[in-house]
N, C-alpha and C positions, 0 to 999 in steps of 0.2 A: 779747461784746466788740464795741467799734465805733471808728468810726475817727472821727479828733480832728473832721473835720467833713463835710459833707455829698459832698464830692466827692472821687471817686480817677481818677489818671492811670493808662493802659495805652499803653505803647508796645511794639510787635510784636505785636500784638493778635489776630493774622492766623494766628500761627503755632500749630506745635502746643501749647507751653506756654502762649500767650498766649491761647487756645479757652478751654482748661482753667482756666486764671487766671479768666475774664471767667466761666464756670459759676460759679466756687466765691464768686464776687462777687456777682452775682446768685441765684445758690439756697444758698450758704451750703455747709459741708461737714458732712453729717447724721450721720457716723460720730465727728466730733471736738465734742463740748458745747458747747464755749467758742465754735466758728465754724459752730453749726448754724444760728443766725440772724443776720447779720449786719444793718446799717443798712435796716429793709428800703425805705427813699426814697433809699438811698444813689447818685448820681448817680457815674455812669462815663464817664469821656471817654476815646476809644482813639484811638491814631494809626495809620493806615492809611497804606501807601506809594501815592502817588499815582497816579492810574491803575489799581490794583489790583479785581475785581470781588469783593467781600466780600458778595450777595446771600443766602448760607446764613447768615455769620453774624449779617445784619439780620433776618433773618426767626424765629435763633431767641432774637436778645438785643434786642429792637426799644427798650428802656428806654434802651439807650448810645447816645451820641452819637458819632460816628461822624466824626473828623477826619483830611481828606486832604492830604499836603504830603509833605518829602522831608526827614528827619533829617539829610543832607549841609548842609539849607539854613538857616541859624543865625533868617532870618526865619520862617520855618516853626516853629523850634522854641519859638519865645516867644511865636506866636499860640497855638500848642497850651497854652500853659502860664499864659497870661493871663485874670485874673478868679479865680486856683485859688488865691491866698495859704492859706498855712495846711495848704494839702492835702497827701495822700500821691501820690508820681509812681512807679510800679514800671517799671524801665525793662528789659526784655526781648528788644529789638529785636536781635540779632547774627547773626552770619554764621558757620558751621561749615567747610563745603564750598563754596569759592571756584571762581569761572572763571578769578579771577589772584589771584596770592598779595598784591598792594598791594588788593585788597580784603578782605583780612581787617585791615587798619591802616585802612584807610577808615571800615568799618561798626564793629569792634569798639573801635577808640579815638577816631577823631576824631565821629563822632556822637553817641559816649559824653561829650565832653568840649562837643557843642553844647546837648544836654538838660540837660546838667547847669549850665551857664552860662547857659542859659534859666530852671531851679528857681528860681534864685540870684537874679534879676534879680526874677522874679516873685513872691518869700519863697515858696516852699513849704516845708512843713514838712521832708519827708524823700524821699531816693532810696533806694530800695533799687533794689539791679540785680544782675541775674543774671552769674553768672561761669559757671568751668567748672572742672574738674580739671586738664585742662592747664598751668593757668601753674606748677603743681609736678609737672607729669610722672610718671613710675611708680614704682611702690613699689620700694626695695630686696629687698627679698622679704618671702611670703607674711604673716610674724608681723608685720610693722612698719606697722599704717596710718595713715594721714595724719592729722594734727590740723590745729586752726588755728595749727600753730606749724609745720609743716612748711615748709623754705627755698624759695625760687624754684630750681625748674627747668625752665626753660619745656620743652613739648614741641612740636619742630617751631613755623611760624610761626604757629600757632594760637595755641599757647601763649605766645610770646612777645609778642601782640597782646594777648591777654589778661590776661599782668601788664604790660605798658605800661596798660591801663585800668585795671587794680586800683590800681597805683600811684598812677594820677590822680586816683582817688575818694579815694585814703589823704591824699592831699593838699588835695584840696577838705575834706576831715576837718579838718585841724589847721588851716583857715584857719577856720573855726569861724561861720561863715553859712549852711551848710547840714549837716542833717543826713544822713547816708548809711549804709547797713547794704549790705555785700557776701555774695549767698549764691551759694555753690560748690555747681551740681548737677552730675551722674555723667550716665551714661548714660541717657536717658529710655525711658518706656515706658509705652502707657493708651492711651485713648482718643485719635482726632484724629489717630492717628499718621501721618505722611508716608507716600510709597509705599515708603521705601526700607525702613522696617523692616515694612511686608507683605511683600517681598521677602526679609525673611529669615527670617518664618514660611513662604514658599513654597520657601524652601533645604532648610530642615528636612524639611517633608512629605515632597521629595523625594529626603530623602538625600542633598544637596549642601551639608550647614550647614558651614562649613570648621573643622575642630577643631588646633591649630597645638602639636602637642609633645604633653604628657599633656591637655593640657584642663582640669589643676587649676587654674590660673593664676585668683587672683579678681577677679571686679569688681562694683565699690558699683552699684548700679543705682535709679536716682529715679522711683519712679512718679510720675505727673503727679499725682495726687491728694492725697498723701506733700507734694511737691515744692510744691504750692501752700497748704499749711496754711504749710509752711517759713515761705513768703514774706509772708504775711498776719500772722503771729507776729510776723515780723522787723519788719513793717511798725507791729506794736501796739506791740509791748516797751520802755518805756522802756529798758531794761539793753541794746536792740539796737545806739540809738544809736554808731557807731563801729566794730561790732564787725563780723567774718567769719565766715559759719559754713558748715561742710558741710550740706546738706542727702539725704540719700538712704534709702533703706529699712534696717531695722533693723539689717541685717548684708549683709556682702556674700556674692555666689555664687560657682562654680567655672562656667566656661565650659561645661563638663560638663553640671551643672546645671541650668543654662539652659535648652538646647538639649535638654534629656531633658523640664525641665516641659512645654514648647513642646508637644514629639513627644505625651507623653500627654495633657494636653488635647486636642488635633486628634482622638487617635485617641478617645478613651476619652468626652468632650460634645460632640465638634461631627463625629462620624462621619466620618472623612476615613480613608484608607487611607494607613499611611505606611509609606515607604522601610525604616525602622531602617537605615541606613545613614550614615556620617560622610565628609566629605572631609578625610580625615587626613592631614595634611601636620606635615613634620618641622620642629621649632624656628627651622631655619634659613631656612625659608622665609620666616617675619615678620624676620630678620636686614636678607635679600635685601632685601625689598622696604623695609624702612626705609634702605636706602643707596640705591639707585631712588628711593624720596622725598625723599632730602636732597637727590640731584642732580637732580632735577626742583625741588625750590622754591628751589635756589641759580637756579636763572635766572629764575624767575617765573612756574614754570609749576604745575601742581594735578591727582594725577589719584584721584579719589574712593577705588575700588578699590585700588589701592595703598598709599593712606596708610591704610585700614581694618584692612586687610592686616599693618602693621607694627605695630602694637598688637595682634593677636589672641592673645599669647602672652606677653604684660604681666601682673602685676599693676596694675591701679588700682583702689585701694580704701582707703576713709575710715572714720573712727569720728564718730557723729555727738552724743557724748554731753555735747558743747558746748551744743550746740541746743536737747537734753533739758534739760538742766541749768538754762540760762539762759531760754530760750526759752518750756519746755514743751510744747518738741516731741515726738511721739507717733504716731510712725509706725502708722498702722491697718494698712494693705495691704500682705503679702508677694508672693514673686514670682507663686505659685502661680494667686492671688485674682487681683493685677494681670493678668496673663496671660489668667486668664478675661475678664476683664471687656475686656480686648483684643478679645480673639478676638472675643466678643461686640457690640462696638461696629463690629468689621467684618461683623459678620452685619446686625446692623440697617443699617447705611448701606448696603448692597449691595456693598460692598466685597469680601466674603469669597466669593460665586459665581465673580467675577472673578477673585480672585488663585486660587485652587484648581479651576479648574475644567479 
């Protein structure tokens, strides 16, 4: 497969999924046919937030060019997107974990609504951009998952940021100048990862992973690997034009789960001595801290650990046979694989002495 013409946009380029994107663009994804060779002249232009020192990622993608400006700034977003008629823009850039809660309306809508009026201006062909689960919040329970047809419940201000953007895309939709494909990822996981989820392989080792009630509670979980075929499909598919799709691994897990593959990889290929022990905490502990979070973001305030906190004893979890369907999406990588290949990317980057040591 290749794409309509010689250039693709990356915005968030920086981050974990945006690493991962910019690999699967450059070397293609060798376990999926159809995207094991992509364009191989195929020119990358990535946005980088200004100021920002991106020297790992030049040194290992030196082929992309490399553009620095500030998606708040509407003239920043049209130089990025100028000369690109025709092209594909994937736009990735969002904010999860805020300093203030008017930063998640900042970064997740109104920057969303300045690339996107930059596309538009400069004809490119299509946006795709990344959402989240959030803007419909948690499952009813365990048997019901989400489709594309599941209503708006946003969770918390995250989620209500993020269908304030989804909406906007729905909208640049039916104004019928741009094309736009919205994909819904879950919980990430692979290589590139932030420090906060080595932190929650260094929970686990030590017997501090927190398990909230039984631990059955499921959730859809998107390897980066998974997650960026998603987005490359969405980005080829005629039938994408318009449409929303979940993207995540083939089924979802039990929190249980999880936190057991975790434990035996560590113990079993990468030699580590662990705990077997859980921070068991009762249902209502995630109760607790999700009314703690309401009254913390009714004033405008954000605190990581609590709002984690109040999900741990959720279901959120998707069916992604939309994506299958339409798409020919094909999830390769389970949790188990993904996890190794975790672990393992924190063994080679030096990562993994540090957090276990």
């Amino acid at each position: 497969m290749n794409f309509p013409n010689n250039l693709v946009l990356v915005t968030g380029a920086s981050g974990w999924l945006g690493h991962g994107l910019l690999n699967a663009l450059v070397n293609g994804i060798p376990e999926v046919e159809s995207l094991s060779g992509l364009n191989k002249d195929l020119k990358i232009r990535a946005f980088i937030e200004r100021g920002l020192k991106v020297d790992a990622l030049k040194e290992k993608f030196p082929r992309v060019e490399y553009f620095y400006g500030d998606l708040r700034d509407e003239d920043d977003c049209e130089l990025f997107c100028s000369g690109a008629e025709g092209s594909i823009l994937f736009h990735l850039a969002g904010l999860i974990h805020p300093k203030r809660i008017q930063d998640l309306y900042t970064v997740n809508v109104e920057c969303t609504k300045n690339i996107h009026k930059a596309a538009e201006k400069c004809k490119l062909k299509r946006v795709v951009t990344m959402s989240s689960n959030s803007p419909v919040g948690c499952n009813s329970n365990k048997t019901c998952l989400f489709d594309e047809n599941a209503p708006y419940r946003p969770y918390m201000h995250y989620g209500r940021a993020k269908r304030e953007m989804e909406e906007y895309i729905i909208g640049v939709q039916k104004a019928g100048k741009l094309e736009t494909v919205i994909v819904r990822g879950t919980w990430f996981y692979g290589p590139y990862q932030p420090q906060r989820q080595s932190l929650f392989f260094k929970m686990i080792c030590d017997g501090k992973a927190p398990i909230v009630g039984s631990g059955d509670n499921l959730r859809s979980m998107s390897y980066i690997e998974n997650l960026c075929q998603g987005l490359i499909l969405a980005a080829l598919s005629e039938k994408a034009n318009g449409q929303i799709y979940w993207i995540a691994d083939e089924r979802p897990y039990t929190m249980n789960e999880i936190v057991d593959t975790v434990e035996n990889l560590l113990e079993k290929e990468f030699g580590q001595t662990c705990a077997h022990k859980r921070m068991r905490l009762p249902g209502v502990a995630s109760e607790v801290a999700l009314m703690v979070d309401r009254l913390l973001q009714t004033v405008g305030l954000y605190h990581q650990k609590i709002h984690v906190l109040s999900e741990m004893n959720k279901n959120i979890a998707c069916s992604v046979e939309k994506a299958k369907k339409e798409l020919g999406y094909a999830p390769k990588v389970d949790l188990k694989e993904g996890m190794r290949r975790s672990l393992k990317w924190m063994q080679d980057s030096g990562q993994f002495a540090s957090t276990f040591q």
